[in-house]
C-alpha positions in Angstrom: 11.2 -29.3 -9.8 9.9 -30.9 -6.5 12.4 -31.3 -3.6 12.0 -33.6 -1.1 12.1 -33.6 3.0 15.9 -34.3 3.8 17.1 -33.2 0.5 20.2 -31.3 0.5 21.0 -28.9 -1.9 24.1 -27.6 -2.2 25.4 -24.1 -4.0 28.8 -25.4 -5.3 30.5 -21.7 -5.4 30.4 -21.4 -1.4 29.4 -24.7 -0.1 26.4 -23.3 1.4 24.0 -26.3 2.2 20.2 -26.4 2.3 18.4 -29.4 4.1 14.5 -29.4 2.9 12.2 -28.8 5.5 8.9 -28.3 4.3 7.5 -27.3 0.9 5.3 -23.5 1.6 4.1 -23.3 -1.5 3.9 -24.1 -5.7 3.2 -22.4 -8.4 3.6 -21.5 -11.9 6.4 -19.2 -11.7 8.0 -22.1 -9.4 8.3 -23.4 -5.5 9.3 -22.7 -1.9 10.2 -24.3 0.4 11.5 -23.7 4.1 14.8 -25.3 4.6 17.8 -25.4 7.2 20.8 -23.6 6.7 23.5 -26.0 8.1 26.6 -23.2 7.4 24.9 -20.4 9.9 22.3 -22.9 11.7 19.1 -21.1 11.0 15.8 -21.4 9.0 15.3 -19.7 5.7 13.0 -19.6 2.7 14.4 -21.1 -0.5 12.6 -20.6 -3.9 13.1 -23.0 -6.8 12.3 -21.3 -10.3 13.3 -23.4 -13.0 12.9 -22.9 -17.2 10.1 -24.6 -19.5 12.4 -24.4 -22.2 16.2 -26.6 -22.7 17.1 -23.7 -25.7 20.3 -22.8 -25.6 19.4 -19.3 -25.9 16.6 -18.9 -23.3 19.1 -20.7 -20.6 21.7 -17.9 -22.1 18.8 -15.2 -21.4 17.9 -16.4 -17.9 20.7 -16.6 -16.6 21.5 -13.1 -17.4 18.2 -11.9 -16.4 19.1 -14.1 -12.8 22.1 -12.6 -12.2 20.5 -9.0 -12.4 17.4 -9.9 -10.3 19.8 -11.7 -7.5 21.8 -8.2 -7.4 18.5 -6.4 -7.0 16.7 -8.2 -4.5 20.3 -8.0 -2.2 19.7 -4.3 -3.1 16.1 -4.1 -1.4 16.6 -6.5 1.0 18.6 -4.0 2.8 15.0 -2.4 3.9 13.9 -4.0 6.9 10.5 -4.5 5.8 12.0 -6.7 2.8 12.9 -10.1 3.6 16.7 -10.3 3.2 18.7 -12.1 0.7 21.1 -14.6 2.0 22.1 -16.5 -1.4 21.3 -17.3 -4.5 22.8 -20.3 -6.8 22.2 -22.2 -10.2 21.9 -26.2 -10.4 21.4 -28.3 -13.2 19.7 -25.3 -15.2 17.5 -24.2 -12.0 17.7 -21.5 -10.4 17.2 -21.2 -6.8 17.2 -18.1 -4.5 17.9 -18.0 -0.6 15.7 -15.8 1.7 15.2 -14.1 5.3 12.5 -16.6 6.7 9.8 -14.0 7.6 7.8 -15.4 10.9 3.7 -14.3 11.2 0.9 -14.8 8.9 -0.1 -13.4 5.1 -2.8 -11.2 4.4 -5.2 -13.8 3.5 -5.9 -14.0 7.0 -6.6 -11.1 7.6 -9.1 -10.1 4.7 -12.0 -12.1 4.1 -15.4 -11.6 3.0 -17.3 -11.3 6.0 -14.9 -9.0 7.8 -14.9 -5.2 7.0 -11.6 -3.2 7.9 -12.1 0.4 9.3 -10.7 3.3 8.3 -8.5 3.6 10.5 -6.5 0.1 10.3 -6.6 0.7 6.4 -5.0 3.7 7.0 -2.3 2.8 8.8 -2.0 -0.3 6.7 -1.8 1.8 3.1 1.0 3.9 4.7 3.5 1.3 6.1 2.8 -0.8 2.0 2.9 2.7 0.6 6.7 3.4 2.8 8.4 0.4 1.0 6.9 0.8 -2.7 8.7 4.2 -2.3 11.7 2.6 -1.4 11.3 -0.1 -3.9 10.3 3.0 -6.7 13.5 5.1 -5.4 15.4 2.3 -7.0 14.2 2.2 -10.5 12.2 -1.1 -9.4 8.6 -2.3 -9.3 7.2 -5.5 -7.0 4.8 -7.1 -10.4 2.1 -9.3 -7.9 1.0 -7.3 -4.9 -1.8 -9.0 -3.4 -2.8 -10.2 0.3 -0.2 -13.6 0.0 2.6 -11.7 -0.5 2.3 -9.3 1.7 3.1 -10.9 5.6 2.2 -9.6 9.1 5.7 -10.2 11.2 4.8 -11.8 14.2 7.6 -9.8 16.0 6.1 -6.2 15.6 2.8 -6.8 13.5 4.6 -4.7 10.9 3.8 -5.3 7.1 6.3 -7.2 5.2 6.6 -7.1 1.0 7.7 -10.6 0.0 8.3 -12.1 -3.9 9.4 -9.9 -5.7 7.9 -11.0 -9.6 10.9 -9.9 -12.0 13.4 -13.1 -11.3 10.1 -15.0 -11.8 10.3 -14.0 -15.2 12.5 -16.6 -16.2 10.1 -19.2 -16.0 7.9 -18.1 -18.4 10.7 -16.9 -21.3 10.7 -18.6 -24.7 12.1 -18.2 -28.1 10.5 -16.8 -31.0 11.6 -17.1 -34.6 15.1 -15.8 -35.7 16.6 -15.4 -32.0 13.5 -13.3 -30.1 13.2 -14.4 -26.9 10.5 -12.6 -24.2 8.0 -14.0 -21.5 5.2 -15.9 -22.6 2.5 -14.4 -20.2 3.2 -11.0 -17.9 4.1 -11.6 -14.5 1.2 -10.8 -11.5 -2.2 -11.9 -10.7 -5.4 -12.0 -12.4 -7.8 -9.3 -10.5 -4.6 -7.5 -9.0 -3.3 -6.8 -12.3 -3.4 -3.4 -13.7 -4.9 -3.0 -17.1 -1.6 -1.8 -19.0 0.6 -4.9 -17.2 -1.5 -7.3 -18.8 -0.7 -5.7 -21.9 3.5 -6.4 -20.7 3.7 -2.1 -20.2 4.2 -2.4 -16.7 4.7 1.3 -14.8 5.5 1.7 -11.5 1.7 3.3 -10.8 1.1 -0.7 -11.7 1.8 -1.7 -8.4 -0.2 1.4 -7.0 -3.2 -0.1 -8.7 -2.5 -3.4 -7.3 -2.5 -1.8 -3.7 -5.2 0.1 -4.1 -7.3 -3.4 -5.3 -6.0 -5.0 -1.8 -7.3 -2.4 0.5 -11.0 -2.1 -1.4 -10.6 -5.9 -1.0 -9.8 -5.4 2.7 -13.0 -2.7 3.0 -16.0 -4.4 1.1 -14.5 -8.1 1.5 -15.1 -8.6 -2.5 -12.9 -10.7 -4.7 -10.2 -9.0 -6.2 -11.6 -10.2 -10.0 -15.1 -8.3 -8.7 -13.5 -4.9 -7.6 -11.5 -5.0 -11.3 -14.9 -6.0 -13.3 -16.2 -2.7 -11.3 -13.5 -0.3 -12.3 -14.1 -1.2 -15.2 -17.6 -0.1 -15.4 -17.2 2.7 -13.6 -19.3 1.8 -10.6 -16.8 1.5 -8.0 -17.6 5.1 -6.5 -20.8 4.2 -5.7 -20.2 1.0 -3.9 -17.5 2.6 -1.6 -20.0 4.9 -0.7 -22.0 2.3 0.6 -19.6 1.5 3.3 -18.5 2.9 6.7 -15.3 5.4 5.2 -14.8 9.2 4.4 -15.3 10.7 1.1 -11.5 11.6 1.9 -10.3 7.8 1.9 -12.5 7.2 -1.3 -11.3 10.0 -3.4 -7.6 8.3 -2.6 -8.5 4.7 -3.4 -10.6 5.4 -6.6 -7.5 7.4 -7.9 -5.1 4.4 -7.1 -7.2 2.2 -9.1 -7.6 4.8 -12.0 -8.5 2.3 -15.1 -5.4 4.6 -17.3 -2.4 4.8 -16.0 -2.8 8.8 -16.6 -5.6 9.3 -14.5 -3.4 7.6 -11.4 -1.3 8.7 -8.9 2.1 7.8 -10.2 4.3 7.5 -7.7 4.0 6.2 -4.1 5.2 9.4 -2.6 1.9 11.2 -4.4 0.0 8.6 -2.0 1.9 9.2 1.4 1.6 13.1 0.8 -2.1 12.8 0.5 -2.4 10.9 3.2 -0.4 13.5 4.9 -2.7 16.3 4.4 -5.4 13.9 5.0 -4.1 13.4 8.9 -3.1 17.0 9.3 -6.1 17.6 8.4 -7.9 15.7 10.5 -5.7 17.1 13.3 -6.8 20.8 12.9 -10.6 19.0 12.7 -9.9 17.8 16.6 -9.1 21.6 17.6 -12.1 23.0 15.6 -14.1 20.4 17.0 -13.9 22.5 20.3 -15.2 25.9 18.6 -18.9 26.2 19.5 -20.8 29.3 19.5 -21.4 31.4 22.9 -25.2 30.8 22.4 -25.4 27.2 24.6 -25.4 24.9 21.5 -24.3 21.4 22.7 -21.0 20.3 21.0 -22.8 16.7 20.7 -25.5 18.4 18.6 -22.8 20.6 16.4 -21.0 17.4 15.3 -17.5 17.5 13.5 -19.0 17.3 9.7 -21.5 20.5 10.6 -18.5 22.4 12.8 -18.2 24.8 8.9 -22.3 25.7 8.8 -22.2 26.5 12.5 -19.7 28.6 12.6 -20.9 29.9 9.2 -24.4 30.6 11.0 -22.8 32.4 14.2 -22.6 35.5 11.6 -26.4 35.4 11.4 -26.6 35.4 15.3 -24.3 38.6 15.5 -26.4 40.3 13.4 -29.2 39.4 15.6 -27.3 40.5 18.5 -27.8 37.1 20.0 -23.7 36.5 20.5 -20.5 37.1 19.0 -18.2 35.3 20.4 -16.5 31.4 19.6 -14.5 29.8 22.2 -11.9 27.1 21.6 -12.1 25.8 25.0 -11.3 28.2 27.6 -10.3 30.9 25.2 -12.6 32.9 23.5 -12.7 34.7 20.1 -12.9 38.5 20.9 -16.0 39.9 18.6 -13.4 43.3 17.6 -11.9 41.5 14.7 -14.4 40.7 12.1 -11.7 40.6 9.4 -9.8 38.1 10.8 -12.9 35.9 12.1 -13.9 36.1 8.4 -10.6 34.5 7.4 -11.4 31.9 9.9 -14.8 31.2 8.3 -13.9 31.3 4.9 -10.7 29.0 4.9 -13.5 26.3 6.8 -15.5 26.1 3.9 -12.7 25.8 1.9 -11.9 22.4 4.0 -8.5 24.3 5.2 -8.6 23.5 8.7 -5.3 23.9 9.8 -6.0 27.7 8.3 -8.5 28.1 10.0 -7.1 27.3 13.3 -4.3 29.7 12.8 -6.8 32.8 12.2 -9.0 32.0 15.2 -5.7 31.9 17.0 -4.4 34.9 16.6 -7.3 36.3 17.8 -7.7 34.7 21.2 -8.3 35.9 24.5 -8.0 34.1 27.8 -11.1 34.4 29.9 -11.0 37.0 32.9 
């Protein structure tokens, strides 16, 4: 159903009244358009979803499935990174829904295939997507079609908003089967985003980790969504992250969202965040172990943060020498009459526990004279 400019539409149950603005967008699973809301004079998003069917029984079966989807989204749009419902109505067998008009730009903006995002802004980007899904998973619900246009960059605080949610687009792709059976003709998402078992209408909610995890490789290498899938599939998407600017850390984390089986994925979004939560702890104890250097004038510069474990690995080699005993995290020093603990130290760096590591070398401290 097209609307057009100056149409009114009107939901009968509360007199609410929509003046068409401009249409944002058309697709298969239906249109939207930005509108005016004459009862509380603001802008809003409307989207139109209408039925490919006039069957009795698949009208019957949307409008249930409607109903439920309208009492959901009012449900998550109570998270303020969730655009919020305002109303929802059917007309003439169409069924439109009434949404918080979200002001900034979509993804597609933002990733492209001559820009590379670092580390860092992928980061912080994962985490705020990752916040919501586990809000949206909390509630027994999944988003279906994660992907860089429906996820929006709020002009007010740059935050990420999740927008269209695929479930109520489900009823435009329902029919009947023999004797009664009525189910969607086609699953609901993206080609590319898709994750294998939600092509196969088994969606999980680990399906929309997978589709996450294809935005932010999208965001790093700048490849197509359809190319990054083709390479999980091959098993050869390892060694292309490898070829770009982020930590074996990061790469570890995306490669197990994107997990081909469901099994071998993380499967919920909390799994993510508390990675990503050691990851930054982590990388916090790394800033204070950046300042151990060894006694015997080797520049910090020259020690580097990925060598910081065989330096301080090696210092034992000096003592033996005699040539120096001590480590110093800044103005303190290590005192050289606690081997046992120093050892502690040492061995919880190899093991990559740096927050460990900090704590024996701490304990062992002496302020200068």
């Amino acid at each position: 159903m097209y609307l057009t400019v100056g149409q009114n539409l009107t939901n009968k149950e509360n007199d609410n009244t929509y003046e068409i603005i401009e249409e944002l967008g058309s697709g298969g699973y239906g249109n939207t358009y930005l509108v005016h809301d004459h009862n509380f004079n603001r802008k809003a998003v409307i989207k139109c979803i209408e039925t490919h069917t006039t069957e009795t029984n698949v009208i019957n079966q949307s409008q249930k499935i409607f109903k439920k989807e309208v009492k959901n989204l009012k449900q998550l749009g109570q998270h303020d990174k969730i655009p919020e419902l305002y109303d929802s109505f059917i007309l003439d067998n169409k069924f439109f829904i009434v949404q918080e008009l979200i002001e900034g730009h979509d993804l597609i903006e933002e990733i492209k295939p001559d820009h590379h995002w670092t580390e860092n802004k992928l980061i912080i980007f994962l985490v705020e997507v990752l916040e919501i899904l586990d809000f949206v998973h909390k509630q027994g619900r999944t988003h279906q079609d994660i992907k860089p246009s429906n996820l929006m960059r709020r002009k007010s605080d740059q935050k990420i908003i999740l927008i269209d949610f695929g479930a109520v687009k489900e009823i435009s792709v329902l029919f009947e089967y023999n004797q009664g059976v009525i189910q969607a003709m086609f699953p609901i998402g993206t080609v590319g985003y898709m994750a294998p078992e939600q092509k196969n209408a088994s969606l999980r909610l680990c399906s929309d980790l997978y589709s996450l995890g294809i935005v932010a490789i999208q965001a790093i290498t700048g490849l197509d969504a359809e190319t990054i899938s083709n390479l999980i599939n091959t098993s050869s998407l390892n060694s292309l992250l490898k070829g770009y600017d982020i930590s074996e850390d990061l790469i570890t984390i995306l490669t197990k969202m994107v997990a081909f089986h469901f099994n071998d994925r993380y499967q919920y979004a909390s799994e993510v965040l508390g990675d990503f939560k050691q990851l930054e702890n982590r990388n916090k104890s790394l800033k204070t172990l950046k300042k151990i250097v060894l006694s015997v004038g080797i520049p910090l510069g020259i020690i580097g943060l990925v060598s910081i474990g065989s330096v301080i690995y090696n210092s034992l080699k000096y003592d033996s020498l005699g040539k120096g005993e001590l480590l110093s995290v800044g103005e303190d020093r290590i005192l050289p009459n606690n081997p046992w603990r120093k050892g502690l130290g040492i061995k919880a760096i190899e093991n990559k526990d740096y927050r460990q590591a900090v704590e024996q070398f701490k304990k062992i401290l002496a302020r200068r004279s």
